[in-house]
N, C-alpha and C positions, 0 to 999 in steps of 0.2 A: 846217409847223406849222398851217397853217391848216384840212387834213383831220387832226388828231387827233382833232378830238369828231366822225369820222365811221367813229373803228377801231369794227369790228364793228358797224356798222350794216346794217343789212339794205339801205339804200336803192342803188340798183343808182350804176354812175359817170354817167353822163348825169342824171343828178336832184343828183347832188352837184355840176358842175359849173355845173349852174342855178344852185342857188343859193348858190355863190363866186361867180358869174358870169364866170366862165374857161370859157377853150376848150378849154387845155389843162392834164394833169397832170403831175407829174414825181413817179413813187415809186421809192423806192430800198431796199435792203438792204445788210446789213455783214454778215459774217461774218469772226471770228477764230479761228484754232488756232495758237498759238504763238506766232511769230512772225510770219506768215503774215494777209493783211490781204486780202478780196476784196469788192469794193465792186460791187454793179449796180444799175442804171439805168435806167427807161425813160422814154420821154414816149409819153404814151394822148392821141392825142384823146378827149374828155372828150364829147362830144356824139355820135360812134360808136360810142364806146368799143371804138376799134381803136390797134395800138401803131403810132407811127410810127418810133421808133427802140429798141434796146435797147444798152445798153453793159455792159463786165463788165470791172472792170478789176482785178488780182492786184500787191500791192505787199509789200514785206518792210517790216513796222512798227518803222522805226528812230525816224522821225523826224516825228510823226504830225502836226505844224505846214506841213514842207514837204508832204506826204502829202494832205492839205486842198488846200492852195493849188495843186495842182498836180492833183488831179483836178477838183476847181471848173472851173481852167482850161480843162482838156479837154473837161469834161462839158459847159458854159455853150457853146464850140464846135461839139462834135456836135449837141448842140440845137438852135441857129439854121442848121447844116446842112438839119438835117431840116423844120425850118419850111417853110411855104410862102413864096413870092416877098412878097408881103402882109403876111403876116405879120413876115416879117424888117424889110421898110419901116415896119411900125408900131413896133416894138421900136427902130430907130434914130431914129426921131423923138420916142420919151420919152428917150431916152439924149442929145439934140442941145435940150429942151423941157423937162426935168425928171423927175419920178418920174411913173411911168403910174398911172392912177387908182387908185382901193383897187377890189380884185377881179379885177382884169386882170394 
């Protein structure tokens, strides 16, 4: 939500990351046919603007509640996989301290 007022903006990701003041983005896509559900995923460092992970996950849309909660889960996973050591240690000290600050 917070890059929506930045679809179709000409400003490059390293200038949009400024000023969110994040480091990192996470953009996704959906795609349906049918019944047929494929969800993908990356995180861009925002300041290289290089990907550090991509995921692409394929599910049959029965149950689009567990569907949610269940790629959340994996995705929020692979994410902190791909983070740096640093970075992981900051993310568990707002998680053990409260909510990390607005923008991060």
């Amino acid at each position: 939500t917070s890059v929506r007022a930045y679809d179709g903006s000409n400003k490059s990701l390293p200038q949009i990351t400024d000023e969110l003041g994040a480091d990192v983005i996470v953009e996704g896509a959906l795609v349906r046919v049918g019944d047929q559900l494929r969800v993908s995923v990356q995180l861009i460092d925002g300041t290289r603007d290089h990907h550090l992970w991509t995921g692409t996950y394929d599910r049959v849309l029965n149950d689009i509640l567990s569907i949610e909660r269940e790629l959340s889960a994996e995705i929020a996973g692979q994410i902190r996989a791909a983070l740096l050591p640093i970075e992981q240690a900051r993310i568990r000290s707002y998680e053990t301290v409260g909510d990390p600050p607005s923008g991060n």
